[in-house]
N, C-alpha and C positions, 0 to 999 in steps of 0.2 A: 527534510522539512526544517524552516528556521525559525527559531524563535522571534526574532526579529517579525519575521512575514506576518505569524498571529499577532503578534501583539498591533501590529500596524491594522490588523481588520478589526480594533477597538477590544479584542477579548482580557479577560483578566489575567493576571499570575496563573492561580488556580487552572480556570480552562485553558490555559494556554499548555500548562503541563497536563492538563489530560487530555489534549491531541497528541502531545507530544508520545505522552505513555502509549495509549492506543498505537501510535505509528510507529512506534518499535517495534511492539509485537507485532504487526505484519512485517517487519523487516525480518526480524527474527523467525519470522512461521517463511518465508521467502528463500530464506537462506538457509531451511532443513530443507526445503524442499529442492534446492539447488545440491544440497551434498548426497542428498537420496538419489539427485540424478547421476551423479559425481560415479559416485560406488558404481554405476548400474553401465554407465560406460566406461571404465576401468574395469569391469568384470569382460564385457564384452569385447572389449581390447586385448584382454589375457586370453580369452578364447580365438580368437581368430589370431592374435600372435601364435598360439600352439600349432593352430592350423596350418600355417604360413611357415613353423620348423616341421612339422610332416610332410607338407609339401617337397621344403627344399630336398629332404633324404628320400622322399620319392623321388624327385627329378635328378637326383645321382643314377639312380638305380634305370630309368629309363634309358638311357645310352642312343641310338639314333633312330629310335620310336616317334617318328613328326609327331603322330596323329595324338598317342599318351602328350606329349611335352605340349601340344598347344589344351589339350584336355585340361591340363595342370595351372598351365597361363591364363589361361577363364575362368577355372579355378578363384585361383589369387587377385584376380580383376575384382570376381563378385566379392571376396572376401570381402577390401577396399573400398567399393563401394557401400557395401553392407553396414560398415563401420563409419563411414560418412553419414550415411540416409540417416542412422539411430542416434547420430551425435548431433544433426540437424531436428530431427524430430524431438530432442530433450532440449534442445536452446529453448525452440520452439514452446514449449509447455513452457518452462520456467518463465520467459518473458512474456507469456497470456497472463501467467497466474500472477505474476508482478501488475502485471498491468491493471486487471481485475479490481487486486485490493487499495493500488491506485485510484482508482474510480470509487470504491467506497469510501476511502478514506475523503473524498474531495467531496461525497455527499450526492454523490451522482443517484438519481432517482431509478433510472432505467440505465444500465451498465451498454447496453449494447445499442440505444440511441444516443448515447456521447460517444459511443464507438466508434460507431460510424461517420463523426465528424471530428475523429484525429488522422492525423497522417503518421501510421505505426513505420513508415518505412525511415522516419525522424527520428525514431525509439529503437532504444538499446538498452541490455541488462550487460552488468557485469558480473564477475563467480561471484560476486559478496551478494546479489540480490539488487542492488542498486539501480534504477531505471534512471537512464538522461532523457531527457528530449521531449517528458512527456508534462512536467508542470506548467510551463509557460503555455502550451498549448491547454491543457486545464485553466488555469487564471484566466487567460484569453478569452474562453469559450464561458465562464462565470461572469464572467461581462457582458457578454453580447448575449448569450443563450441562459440567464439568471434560471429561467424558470425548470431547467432539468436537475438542477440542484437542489437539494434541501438547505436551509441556510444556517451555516455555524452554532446561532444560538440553542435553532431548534435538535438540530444534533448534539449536543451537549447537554440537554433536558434529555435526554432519550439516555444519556449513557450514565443519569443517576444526578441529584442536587448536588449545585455546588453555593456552599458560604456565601454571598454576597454583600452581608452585614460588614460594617467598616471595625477594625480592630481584630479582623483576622477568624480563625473557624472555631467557632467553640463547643466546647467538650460535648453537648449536646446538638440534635439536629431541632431541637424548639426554638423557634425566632424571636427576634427581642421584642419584647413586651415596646410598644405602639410610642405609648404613654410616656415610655424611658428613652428615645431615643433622639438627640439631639438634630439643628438642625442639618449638620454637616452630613449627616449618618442617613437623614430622612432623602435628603438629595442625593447621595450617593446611591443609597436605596432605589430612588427612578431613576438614573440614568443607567444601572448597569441591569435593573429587572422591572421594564413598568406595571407590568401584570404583579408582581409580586406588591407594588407598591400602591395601585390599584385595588388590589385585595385588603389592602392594614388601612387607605386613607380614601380611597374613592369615596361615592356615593354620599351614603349618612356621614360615615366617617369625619370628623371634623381633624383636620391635618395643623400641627400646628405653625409651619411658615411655606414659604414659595418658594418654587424651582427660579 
C-alpha cells in the first residue's frame, strides 16, 4: 500500500500512517502465517524424503520380484504426489488468508460478496506474504460498487480519534477551546472533520468567520 495512493483519497499525515501501521500488521500476521506453513512442508518433505531412502534399500533387496518392485513404484508415486496435494493445499490457505485481510483492510463490508466479484485466478502471493493482482481490482470495484465498502473516514473513526486541530497533536486528547481558535484553524477544522466542526460552531453556536 502507498502512501502516495492515501494521501491522494484526501486523508491526513496522521490517518494516512494509521492505515499504513494497521497494513503492516496484517503483512506481518501474513507472513507468520506463511513461515508456519514453511516449517509444516519442510517437515513433510523430510518425512517422505526418509521414506523414499527406505524405499530405495528396499528395492536393492528386491532382486527380480515384478510384483514387490512395482508395489514399491506406487509406493513412491503416492509419496510425490502426497507432497504436492500438501504443498498446494498450504499455498492455498496462505493466499485466502492474504486475501481475506486484503478485503478488510480495503473496508469490504461483506468479505465474500466482494469475493465473488474478483477474479482470484489474477491473484497471487509470494513467500513474503505479498499479494499481486488483487488492488487494482479493489480500487475498481470502490468505484463502481462504493456501497460494499465502508468509507476510509469512517474506518478511521472506528480505529480510535485522530488530532485534526492545525499545529499538530497535543499533549492532551481536550479540543481547543472554540473561542481561541483562529480563522485558519476553524476552516481547517470543516474540511478535514464537519461533524467535529458542526459540534464546536453549528446551530446556536455563533462561528466566528466563513469557509
Amino acid at each position: 500500500m502507498q502512501r502516495e495512493f492515501l494521501q491522494n483519497l484526501g486523508l491526513s499525515d496522521d490517518q494516512v500512517q494509521a492505515v499504513l501501521t494497521q497494513h503492516g500488521k496484517s503483512t506481518n500476521e501474513i507472513k507468520g502465517k506463511l513461515a508456519q506453513a514453511e516449517e509444516q512442508v519442510a517437515d513433510l518433505q523430510n518425512q517422505i524424503g526418509d521414506r523414499d531412502k527406505q524405499l530405495k534399500k528396499l528395492e536393492k533387496t528386491v532382486g527380480d520380484n515384478q510384483e514387490l518392485a512395482q508395489e514399491i513404484d506406487k509406493l513412491r508415486k503416492e509419496n510425490e504426489q502426497t507432497a504436492k496435494d500438501y504443498q498446494s493445499k498450504i499455498t492455498k490457505q496462505a493466499k485466502d488468508f492474504a486475501i481475506t485481510n486484503a478485503l478488510k483492510d480495503a473496508g469490504a463490508k461483506n468479505t465474500k460478496a466482494v469475493l465473488a466479484l474478483l477474479d482470484l485466478d489474477k491473484v497471487s502471493v509470494d513467500e513474503d506474504g505479498q499479494l499481486f493482482g488483487i488492488s487494482e481490482q479493489l480500487e475498481e470495484l470502490q468505484k463502481t460498487d462504493a456501497y460494499l465498502f465502508t468509507p476510509k473516514q469512517i474506518e478511521l473513526e472506528k480505529k480510535g480519534p485522530v488530532n485534526l486541530f492545525a499545529g499538530g497533536n497535543p499533549s492532551s486528547n481536550v479540543a481547543k477551546d472554540p473561542k481561541n481558535m483562529s480563522l485558519d484553524e476553524q476552516t481547517d477544522l470543516y474540511r478535514k472533520d464537519p461533524s467535529q466542526w458542526q459540534s464546536l460552531f453549528g446551530n446556536n453556536n455563533k462561528w466566528k468567520g466563513g469557509i
